[in-house]
N, C-alpha and C positions, 0 to 999 in steps of 0.2 A: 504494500500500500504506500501512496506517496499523498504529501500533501500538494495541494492546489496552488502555485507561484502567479497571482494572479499585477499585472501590470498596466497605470493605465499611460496613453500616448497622452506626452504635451509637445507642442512646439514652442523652439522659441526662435530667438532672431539671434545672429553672431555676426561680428564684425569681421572684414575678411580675412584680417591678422590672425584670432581666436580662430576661424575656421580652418586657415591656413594649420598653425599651428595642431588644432587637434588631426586634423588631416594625418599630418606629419608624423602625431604619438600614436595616430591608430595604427600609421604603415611599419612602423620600427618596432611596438610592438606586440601586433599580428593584434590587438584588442579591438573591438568595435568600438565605432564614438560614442553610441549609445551605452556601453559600458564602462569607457573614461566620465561619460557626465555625471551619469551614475555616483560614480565611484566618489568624484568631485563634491556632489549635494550632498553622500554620506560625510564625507571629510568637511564638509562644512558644518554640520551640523553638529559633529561630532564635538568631545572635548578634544582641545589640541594636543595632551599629550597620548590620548585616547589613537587619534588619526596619527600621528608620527609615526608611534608604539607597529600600529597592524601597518602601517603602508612599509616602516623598514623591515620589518618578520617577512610580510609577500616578497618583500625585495630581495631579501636571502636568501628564501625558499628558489625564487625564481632563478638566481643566480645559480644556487647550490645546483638546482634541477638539468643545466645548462652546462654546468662547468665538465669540460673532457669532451662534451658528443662531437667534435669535431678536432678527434687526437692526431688525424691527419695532418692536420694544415702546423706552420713553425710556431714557436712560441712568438708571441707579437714583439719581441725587442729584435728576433734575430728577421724577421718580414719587414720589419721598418729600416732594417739596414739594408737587407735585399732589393727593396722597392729605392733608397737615395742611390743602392751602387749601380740599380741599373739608369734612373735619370739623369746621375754625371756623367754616363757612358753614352747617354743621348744626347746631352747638350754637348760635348765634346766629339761627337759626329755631326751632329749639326752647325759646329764653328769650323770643325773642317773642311765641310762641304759649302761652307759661305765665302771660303779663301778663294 
């Protein structure tokens, strides 16, 4: 047996910044906007050390949940060397070839 999650629709109106913006936290991540707004009117509401408290625990969680599934790829210090040693190797073909 489950209980009933019953929701009701409001619209509202957002500036194109705000829209921008949530746009942007729904694509990075993967959340719907309707569930950042969500999430935002509970954190409002909330007591703020109440909203901190659960937003950084989700945030661990999420992390924690995330951390390794892509043991593939380099650690990010030695990717950011990789990535500068190949664009000094391009900009130094491309002053050669400007000669």
């Amino acid at each position: 047996m489950y209980a009933a999650y019953t929701m009701r629709r409001t619209q509202i109106y957002l500036g194109e910044e705000q829209e921008a913006q949530l746009e942007a936290r729904s694509r990075a991540t993967g959340v719907t906007k309707s569930a950042i707004i969500r999430d935002a009117v509970d954190a409002f509401f909330a007591d703020d050390v109440t909203a901190a408290s659960s937003g950084l625990a989700r945030m661990r969680a999420a992390v924690s949940e995330a951390s390794g599934v892509a043991d593939y790829l380099p650690h990010g210090a030695e990717y950011v060397d990789e990535l500068r040693a190949r664009d000094a190797a391009r900009l130094d073909d491309l002053d050669r070839g400007s000669r």
